[in-house]
BAFIMAR-72052 format. One record per residue (C-alpha): residue number from 0; z, y, x negated. Coordinates in steps of 0.2 Angstrom, whole numbers, plus 5000, padded with zeros to 4 digits. Example, Ala and Ser with C-alpha at 12.3 -4.5 7.8 and 13.67 -1.06 7.14 Angstrom:
<rs>
{r 0,{5039,4978,4938}} {r 1,{5036,4995,4932}} 
</rs>
This chain:
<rs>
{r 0,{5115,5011,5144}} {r 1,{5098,5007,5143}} {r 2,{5089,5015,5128}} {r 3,{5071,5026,5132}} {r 4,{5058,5022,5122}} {r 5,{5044,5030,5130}} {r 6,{5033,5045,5119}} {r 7,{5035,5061,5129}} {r 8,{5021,5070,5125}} {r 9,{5023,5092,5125}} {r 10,{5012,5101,5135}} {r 11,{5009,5114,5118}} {r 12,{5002,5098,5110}} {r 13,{4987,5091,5108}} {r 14,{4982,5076,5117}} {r 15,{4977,5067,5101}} {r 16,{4974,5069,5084}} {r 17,{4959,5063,5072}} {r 18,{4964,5053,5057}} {r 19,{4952,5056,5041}} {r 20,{4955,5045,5028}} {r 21,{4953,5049,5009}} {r 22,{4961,5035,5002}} {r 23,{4944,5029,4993}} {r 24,{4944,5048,4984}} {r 25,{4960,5056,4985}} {r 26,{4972,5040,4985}} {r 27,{4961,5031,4973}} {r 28,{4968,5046,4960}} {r 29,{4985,5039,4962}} {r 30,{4995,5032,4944}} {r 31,{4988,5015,4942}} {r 32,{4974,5012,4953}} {r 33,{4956,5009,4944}} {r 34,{4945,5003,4961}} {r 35,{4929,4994,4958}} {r 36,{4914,4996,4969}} {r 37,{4919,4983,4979}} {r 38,{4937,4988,4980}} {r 39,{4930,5004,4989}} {r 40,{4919,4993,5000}} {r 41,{4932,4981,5004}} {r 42,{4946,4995,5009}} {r 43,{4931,5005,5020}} {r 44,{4932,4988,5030}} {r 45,{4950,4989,5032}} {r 46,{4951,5008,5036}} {r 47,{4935,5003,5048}} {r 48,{4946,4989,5056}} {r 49,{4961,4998,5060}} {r 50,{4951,5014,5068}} {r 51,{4953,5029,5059}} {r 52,{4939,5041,5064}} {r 53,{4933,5047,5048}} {r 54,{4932,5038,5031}} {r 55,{4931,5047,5014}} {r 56,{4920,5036,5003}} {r 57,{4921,5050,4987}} {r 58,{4912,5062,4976}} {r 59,{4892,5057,4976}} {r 60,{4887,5062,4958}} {r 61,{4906,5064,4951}} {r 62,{4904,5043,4943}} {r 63,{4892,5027,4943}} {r 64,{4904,5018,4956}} {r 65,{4905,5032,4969}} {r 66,{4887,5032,4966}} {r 67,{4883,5014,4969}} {r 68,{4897,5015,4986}} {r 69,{4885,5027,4994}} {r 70,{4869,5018,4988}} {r 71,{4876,5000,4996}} {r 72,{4883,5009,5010}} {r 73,{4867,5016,5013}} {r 74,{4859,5000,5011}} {r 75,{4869,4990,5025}} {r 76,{4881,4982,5015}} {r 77,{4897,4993,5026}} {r 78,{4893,4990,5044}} {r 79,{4907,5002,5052}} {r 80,{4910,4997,5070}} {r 81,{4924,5013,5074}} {r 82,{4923,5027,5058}} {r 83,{4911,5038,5054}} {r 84,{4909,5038,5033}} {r 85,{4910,5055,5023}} {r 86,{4905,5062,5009}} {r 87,{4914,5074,4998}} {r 88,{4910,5087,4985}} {r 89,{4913,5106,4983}} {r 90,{4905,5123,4987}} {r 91,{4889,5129,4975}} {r 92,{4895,5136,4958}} {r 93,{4897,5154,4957}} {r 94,{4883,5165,4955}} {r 95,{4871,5147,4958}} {r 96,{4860,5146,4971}} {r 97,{4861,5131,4985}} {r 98,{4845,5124,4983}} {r 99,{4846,5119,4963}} {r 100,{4864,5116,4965}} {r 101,{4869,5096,4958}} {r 102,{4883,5094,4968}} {r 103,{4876,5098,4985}} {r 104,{4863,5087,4981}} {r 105,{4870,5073,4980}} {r 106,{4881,5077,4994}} {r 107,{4862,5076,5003}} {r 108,{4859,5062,4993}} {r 109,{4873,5053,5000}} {r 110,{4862,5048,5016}} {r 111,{4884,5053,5025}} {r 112,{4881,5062,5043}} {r 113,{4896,5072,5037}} {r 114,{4901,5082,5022}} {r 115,{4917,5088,5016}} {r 116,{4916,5101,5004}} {r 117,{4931,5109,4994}} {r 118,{4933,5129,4994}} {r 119,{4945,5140,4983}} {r 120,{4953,5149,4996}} {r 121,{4966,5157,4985}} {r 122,{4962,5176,4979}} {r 123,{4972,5170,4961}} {r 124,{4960,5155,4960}} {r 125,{4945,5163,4962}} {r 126,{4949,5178,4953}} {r 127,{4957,5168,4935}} {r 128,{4948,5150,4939}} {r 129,{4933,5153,4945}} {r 130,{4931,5170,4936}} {r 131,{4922,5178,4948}} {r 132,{4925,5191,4962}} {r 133,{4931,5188,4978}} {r 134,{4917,5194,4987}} {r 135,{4908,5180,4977}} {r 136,{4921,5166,4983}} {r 137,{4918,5170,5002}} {r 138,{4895,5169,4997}} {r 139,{4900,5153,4990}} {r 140,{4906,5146,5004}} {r 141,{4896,5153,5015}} {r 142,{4880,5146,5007}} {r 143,{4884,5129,5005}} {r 144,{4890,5127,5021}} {r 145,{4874,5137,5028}} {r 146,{4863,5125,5016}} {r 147,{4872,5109,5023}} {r 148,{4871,5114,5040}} {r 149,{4852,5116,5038}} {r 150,{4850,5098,5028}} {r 151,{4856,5094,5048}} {r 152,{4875,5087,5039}} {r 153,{4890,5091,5051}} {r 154,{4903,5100,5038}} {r 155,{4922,5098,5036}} {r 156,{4928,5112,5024}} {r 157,{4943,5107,5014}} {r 158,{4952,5124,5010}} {r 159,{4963,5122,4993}} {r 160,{4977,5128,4989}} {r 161,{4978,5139,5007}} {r 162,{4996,5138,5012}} {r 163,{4997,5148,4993}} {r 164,{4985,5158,4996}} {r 165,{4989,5163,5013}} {r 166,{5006,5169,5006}} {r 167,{4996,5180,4992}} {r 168,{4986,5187,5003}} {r 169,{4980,5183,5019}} {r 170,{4967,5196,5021}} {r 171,{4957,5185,5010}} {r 172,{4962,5169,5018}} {r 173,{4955,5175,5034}} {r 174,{4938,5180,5026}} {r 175,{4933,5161,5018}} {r 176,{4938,5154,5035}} {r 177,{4928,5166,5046}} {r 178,{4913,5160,5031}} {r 179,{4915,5144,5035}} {r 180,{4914,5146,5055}} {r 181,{4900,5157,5057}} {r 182,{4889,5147,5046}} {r 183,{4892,5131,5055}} {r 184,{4908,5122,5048}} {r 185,{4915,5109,5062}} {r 186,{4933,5107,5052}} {r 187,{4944,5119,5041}} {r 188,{4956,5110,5034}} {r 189,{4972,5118,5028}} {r 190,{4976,5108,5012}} {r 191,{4994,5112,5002}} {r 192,{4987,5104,4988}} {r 193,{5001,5107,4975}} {r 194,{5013,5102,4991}} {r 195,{5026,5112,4986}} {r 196,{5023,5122,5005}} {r 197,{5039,5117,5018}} {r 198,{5037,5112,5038}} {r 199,{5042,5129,5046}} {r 200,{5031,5137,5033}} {r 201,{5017,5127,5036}} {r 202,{5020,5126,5058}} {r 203,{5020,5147,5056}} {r 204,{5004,5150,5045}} {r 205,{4995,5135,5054}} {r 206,{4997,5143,5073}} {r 207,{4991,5160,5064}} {r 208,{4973,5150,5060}} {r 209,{4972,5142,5075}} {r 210,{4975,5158,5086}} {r 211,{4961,5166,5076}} {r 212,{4949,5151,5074}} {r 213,{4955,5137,5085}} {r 214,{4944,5140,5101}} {r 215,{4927,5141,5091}} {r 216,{4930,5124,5077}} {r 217,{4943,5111,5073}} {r 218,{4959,5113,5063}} {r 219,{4963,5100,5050}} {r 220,{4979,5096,5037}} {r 221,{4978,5090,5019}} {r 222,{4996,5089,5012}} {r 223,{5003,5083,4997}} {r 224,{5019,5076,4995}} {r 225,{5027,5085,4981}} {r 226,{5042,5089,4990}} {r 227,{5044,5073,5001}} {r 228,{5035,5083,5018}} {r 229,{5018,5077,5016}} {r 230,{5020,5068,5032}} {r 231,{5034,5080,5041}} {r 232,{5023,5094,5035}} {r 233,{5006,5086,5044}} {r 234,{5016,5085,5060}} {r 235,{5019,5103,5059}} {r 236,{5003,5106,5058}} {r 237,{4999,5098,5074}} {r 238,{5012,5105,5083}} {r 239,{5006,5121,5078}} {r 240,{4988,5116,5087}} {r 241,{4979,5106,5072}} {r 242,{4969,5091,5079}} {r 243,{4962,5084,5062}} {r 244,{4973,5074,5051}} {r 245,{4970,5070,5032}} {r 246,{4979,5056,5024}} {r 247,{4981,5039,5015}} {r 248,{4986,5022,5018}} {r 249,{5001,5019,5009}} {r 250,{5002,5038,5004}} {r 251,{4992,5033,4989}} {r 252,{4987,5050,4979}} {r 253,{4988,5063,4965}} {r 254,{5006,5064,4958}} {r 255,{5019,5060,4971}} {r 256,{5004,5055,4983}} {r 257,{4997,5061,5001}} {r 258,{5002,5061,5018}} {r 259,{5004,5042,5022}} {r 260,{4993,5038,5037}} {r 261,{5006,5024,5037}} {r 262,{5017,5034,5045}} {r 263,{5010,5049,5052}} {r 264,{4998,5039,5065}} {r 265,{5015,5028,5072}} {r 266,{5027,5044,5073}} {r 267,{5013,5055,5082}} {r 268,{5007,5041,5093}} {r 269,{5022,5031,5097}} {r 270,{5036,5046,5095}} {r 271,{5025,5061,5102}} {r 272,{5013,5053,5114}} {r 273,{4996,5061,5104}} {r 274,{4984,5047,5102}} {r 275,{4978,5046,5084}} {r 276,{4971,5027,5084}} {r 277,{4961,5015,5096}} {r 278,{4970,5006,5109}} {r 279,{4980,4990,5102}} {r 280,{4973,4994,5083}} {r 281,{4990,5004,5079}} {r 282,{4997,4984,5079}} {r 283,{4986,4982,5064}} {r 284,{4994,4994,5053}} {r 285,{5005,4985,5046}} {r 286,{4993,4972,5038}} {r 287,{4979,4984,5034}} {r 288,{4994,4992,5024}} {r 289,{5000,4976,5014}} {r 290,{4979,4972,5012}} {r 291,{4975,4987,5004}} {r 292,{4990,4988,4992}} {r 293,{4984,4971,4988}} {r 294,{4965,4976,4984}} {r 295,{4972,4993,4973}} {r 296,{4984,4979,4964}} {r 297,{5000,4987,4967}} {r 298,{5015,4980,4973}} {r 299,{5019,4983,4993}} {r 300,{5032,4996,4995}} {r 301,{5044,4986,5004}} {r 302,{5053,5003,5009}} {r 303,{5037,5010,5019}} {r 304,{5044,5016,5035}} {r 305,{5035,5005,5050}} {r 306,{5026,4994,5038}} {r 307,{5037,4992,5025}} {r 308,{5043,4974,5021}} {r 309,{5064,4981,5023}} {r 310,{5059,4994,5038}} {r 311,{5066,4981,5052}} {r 312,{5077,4970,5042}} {r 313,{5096,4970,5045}} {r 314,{5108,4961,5033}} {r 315,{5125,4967,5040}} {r 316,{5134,4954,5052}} {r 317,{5137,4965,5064}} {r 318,{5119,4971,5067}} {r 319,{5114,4955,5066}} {r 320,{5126,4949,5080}} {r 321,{5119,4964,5091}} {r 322,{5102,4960,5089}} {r 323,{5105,4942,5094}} {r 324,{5111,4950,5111}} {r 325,{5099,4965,5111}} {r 326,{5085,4968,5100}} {r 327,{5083,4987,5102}} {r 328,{5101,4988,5097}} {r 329,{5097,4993,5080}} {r 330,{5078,4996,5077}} {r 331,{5070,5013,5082}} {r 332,{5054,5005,5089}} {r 333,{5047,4987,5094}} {r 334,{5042,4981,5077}} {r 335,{5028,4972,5085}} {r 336,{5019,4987,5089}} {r 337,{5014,4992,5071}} {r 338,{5010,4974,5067}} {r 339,{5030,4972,5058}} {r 340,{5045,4959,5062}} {r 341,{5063,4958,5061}} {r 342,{5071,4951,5046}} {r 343,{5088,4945,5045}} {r 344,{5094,4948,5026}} {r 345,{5105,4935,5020}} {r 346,{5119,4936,5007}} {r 347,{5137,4932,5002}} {r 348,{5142,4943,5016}} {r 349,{5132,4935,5029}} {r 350,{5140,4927,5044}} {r 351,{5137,4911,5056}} {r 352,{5126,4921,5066}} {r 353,{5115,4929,5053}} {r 354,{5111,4911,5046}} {r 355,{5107,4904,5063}} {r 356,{5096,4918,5069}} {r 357,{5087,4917,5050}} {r 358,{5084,4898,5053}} {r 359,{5078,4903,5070}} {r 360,{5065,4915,5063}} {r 361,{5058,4902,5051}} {r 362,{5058,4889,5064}} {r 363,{5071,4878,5060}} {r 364,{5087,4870,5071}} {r 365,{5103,4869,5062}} {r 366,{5119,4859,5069}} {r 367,{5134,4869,5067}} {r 368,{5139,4857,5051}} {r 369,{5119,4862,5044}} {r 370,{5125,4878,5048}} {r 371,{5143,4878,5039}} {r 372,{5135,4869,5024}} {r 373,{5121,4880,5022}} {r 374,{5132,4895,5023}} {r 375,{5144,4887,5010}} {r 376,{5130,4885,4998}} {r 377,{5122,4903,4999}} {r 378,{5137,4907,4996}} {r 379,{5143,4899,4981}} {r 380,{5123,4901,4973}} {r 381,{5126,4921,4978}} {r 382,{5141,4921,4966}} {r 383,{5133,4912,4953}} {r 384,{5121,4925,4953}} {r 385,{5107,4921,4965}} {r 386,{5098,4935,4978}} {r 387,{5092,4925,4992}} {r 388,{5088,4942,5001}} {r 389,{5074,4946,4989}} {r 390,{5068,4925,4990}} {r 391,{5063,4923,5007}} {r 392,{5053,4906,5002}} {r 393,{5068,4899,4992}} {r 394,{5080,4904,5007}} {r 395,{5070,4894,5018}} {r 396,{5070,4879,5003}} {r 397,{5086,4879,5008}} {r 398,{5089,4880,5024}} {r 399,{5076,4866,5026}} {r 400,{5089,4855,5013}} {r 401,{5103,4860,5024}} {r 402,{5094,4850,5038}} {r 403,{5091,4834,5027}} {r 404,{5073,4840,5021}} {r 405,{5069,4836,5004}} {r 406,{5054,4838,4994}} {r 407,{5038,4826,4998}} {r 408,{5026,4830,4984}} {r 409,{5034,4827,4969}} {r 410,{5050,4826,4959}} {r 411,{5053,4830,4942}} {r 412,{5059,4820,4927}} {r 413,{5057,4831,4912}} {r 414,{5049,4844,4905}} {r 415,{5048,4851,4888}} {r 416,{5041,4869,4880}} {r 417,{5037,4870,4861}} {r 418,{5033,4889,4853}} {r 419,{5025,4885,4839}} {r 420,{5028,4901,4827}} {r 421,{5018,4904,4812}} {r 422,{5021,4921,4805}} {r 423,{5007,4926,4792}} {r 424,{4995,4917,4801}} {r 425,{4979,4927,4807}} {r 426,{4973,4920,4824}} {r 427,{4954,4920,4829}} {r 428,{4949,4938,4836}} {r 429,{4942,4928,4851}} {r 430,{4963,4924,4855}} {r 431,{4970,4939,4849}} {r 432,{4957,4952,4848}} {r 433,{4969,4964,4840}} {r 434,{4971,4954,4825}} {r 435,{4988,4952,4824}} {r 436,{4994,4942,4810}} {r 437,{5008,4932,4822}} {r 438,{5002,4915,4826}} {r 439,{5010,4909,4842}} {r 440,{5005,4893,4853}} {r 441,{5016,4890,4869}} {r 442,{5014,4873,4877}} {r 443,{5022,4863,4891}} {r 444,{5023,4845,4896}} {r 445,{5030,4841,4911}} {r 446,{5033,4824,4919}} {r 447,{5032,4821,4937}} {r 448,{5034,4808,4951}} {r 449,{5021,4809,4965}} {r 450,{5025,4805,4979}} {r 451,{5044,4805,4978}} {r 452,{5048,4789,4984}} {r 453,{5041,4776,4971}} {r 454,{5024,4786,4968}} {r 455,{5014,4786,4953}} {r 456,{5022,4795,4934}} {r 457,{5011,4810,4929}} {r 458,{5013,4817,4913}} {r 459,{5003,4831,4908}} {r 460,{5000,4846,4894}} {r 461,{4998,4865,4898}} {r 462,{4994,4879,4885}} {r 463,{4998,4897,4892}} {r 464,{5005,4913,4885}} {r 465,{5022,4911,4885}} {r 466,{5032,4897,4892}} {r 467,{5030,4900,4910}} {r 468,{5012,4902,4910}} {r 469,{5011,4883,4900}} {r 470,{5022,4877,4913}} {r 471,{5011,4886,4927}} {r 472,{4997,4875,4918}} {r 473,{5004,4860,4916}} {r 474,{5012,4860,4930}} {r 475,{4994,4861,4940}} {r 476,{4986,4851,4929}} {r 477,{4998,4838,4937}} {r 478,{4998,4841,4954}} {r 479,{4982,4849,4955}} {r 480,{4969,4837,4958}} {r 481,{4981,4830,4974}} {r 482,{4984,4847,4982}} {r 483,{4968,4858,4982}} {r 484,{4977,4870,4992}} {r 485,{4985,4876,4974}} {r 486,{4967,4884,4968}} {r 487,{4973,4897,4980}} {r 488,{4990,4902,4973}} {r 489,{4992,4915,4962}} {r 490,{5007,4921,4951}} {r 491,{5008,4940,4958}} {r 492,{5023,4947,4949}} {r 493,{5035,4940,4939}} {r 494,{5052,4948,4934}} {r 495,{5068,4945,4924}} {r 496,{5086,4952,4926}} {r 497,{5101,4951,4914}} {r 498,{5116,4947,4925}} {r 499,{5130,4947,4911}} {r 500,{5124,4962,4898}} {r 501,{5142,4957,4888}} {r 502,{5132,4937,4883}} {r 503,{5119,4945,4874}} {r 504,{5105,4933,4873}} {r 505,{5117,4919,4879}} {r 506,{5117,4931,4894}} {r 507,{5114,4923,4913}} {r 508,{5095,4927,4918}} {r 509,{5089,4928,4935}} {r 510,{5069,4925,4938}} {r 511,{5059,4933,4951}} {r 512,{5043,4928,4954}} {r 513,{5031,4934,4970}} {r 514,{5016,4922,4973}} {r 515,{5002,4924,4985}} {r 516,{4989,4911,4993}} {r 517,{4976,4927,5000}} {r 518,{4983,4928,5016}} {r 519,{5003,4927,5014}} {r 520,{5016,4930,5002}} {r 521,{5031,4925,4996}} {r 522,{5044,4928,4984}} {r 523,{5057,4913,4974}} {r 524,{5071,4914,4964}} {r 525,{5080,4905,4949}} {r 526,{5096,4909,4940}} {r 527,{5102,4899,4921}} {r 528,{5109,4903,4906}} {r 529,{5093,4897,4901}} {r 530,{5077,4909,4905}} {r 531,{5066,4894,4905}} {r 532,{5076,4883,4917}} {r 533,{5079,4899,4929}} {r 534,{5059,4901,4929}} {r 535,{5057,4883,4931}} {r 536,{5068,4884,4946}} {r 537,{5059,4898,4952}} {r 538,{5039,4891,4949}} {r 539,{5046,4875,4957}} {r 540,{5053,4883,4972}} {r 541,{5035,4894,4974}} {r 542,{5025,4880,4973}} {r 543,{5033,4868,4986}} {r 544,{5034,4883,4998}} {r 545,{5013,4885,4995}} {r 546,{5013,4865,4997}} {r 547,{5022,4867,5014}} {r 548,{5013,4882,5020}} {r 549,{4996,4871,5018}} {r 550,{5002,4858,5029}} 
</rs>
């Protein structure tokens, strides 16, 4: 029986949905991201690339960075070919007048064609809050929305805390978006800001507002993801009769983070038929995903349905064997249509046919004795300990030695790290600027042969901090000046796991390390009693797989 995979699209739904993103503002509030200028810039080219309609630079006034986005934005430095860019503040302060009023100044200021401006919609917000009276909260809206309109600024208002609110008291909830509308608002956005609001909660007040208000303006979604239904919630919306989407890449924002355009733009589009991106930019998402997790400087969340690294990758043998046969077997979409790829997982449970088909992928042709050797040696290094299905690059290492390949670079013959201790000892403030009375130097020797085959002995010195940063650095001081292609390759993560906690520190360590040359990624593996020889193994394997991937 052949599987359908066609988008039926409801009647009751709308044809397509606009997607406003607000990773540059809301995202960039996420634990542990710090974006620069040019982070902001580089992420608005991304956002720009893969087609989403409205772009969210930030809050003109709030910092000097959003500041300076809008200033070099203004100045031609973002050329957007497909989004329109946005500017984003709040409603006039209670009892203020419009025209002397900081923050819708700088919205002005801003040089956006569009403003989004947050409201209280809440009756318990504006009354303990904001202080004020309700009566009060609906002028406020209704002035700086009046006053944006007249600065000729097309205005998206994003209502906070509404779903709350609506529950408290609706009456009121009715009255702020009505100010909104007959002053000139385009968008009210419903936003379940603390996101603890659930789908059929959100589906039943949404239709409400869009029965009142959906025939004059545009209804829009902002939901958090507090209870896990940021995204599930978003699509409620839009079966409810929302047309205007607000979201993140990589659900990046406050607390537990937004809805993830990741993963709202593929199910609307590819699972419900609503068009939410350009034609043949939804196969983009997958590496505007993995780009802008790499400018914010967090890792890629390998879980990420549709664009995660795992979302099409299969490590049971039986799954593997149906794919061989029929690729739809087991995957809920073409991974090719988000920009993603299968990937066969390889362990000590994998069979014949995972270990062909994984060779396949990497391009490589194993006999059926390759193949039995291969397989015999994962294996055995899975039982000593190794996790070949988090160290793609290593797998492929040795699948490639399985064929007869070995390494034509270099070769080692030895190498040596000293840790020289000197407790009492003040370093300079310009090494340690907390002046911390532990003098410690790390250095590495390592002697190589380059090429293999009766080349030329290299010996050379690295310092680092710690013994596999001086072996990075001796290591590339060797090899370095032979294979330029190295400048590019940088150390991303590095991770260590005990495998036997009853050894103590005679315990067997296992060394992860994730490397990247800019465009690609990759991730190796070592395993010892010895932390510095599993690392070795590991920075060994990384650097031969950069070497081969610059040929």
């Amino acid at each position: 029986m052949e599987i359908s995979r066609a988008a039926e699209w409801n009647p009751q739904w709308p044809a397509s949905v606009d997607i406003f993103d607000t990773t540059l503002r809301d995202g960039s509030q996420f634990e542990g991201i710090s974006l620069t200028t040019e982070d902001k810039l580089r992420i608005a080219e991304q956002l720009d690339h893969l087609g989403v309609h409205f772009i969210e630079g930030g809050w003109p006034g709030a910092n000097p960075r959003d500041d300076a986005f809008f200033a070099r934005a203004a100045a031609g430095e973002l050329q957007l070919e497909t989004s329109e860019l946005v500017a984003f503040g709040s409603t006039r302060r209670p009892k203020g007048k419009v025209d002397e009023d900081q923050t819708l100044q700088n919205l002005v200021a801003a040089k956006t064609g569009i403003c989004c401006i947050v409201a209280k919609s809440w009756d318990y917000h504006v009354l303990e809050a904001l202080r004020t009276t309700l009566d009060e909260g609906v002028a406020m809206i209704a002035d700086s929305v009046k006053y944006l309109t007249q600065q000729d600024r097309r205005v998206f208002v994003d209502f906070e805390h509404f779903f709350d609110g609506f529950k408290r008291n609706s009456e009121f909830s009715f009255r702020v978006l009505e100010a909104a509308v007959v002053n000139g608002a385009e968008v009210l956005v419903l936003c379940d800001t603390n996101g603890g609001s659930l789908p059929h909660e959100v589906e039943d007040i949404t239709s409400q507002v869009v029965k009142a208000f959906g025939a004059d303006v545009t209804i829009g979604m902002h939901t958090q993801n507090d209870t896990g239904c940021a995204v599930a919630n978003a699509i409620a919306g839009v079966r409810a009769g929302a047309t205007h989407v607000q979201g993140t890449i990589n659900g990046y924002g406050e607390r537990t983070g937004n809805c993830d355009l990741t993963t709202f733009a593929p199910n609307m589009t590819l699972k419900m038929g609503i068009e939410t991106l350009p034609p043949g930019s939804m196969e983009r998402l997958t590496s505007v995903s993995r780009h802008v997790a790499e400018i914010v400087n967090l890792p890629p969340n390998d879980a990420l349905p549709y664009v995660g690294k795992s979302a099409f990758a299969h490590k049971a043998g039986l799954h593997t064997s149906a794919i061989a046969r029929r690729p739809d077997a087991y995957e809920h979409v073409e991974p090719s249509t988000v920009g993603n790829g299968t990937r066969f997982l390889v362990s000590d449970l994998s069979g014949r046919s995972t270990i062909e088909l994984k060779a396949k992928q990497m391009g490589l042709e194993l006999t059926g004795e390759q193949l039995t050797t291969a397989l015999a040696q994962l294996k055995d290094l899975e039982n000593a300990g190794f996790h070949f299905e988090a160290a793609d690059a290593s797998l492929e290492l040795l699948l490639r030695r399985a064929t007869g390949w070995r390494n034509p670079h270099f070769v080692l013959e030895t190498f040596r790290v000293t840790v020289d201790h000197r407790p009492g000892e003040k370093m300079a403030l310009e090494v340690n600027p907390l002046g911390h009375f532990d003098g410690v130097e790390t250095q590495a020797t390592v002697k190589l042969v380059i090429p293999p085959d009766g080349g030329q002995r290299v010996l050379a010195t690295g310092e680092g901090n710690g013994p596999v940063n001086a072996l990075d650095a001796a290591f590339r001081a060797a090899v370095g000046p032979r294979f330029p292609a190295l400048d590019a390759v940088r150390l991303t993560d590095y991770k260590v796991r005990i495998l036997d906690g009853v050894s103590g520190t005679g315990a067997i360590t296992r060394v992860l390390i994730d490397a990247s040359n800019g465009e690609q990624r990759w991730s190796t593996i070592g395993v010892s009693e010895n932390i510095i020889e599993a690392s070795w193994q590991a920075l060994s394997d990384s650097i031969v797989y950069a070497l081969e991937l610059a040929q």
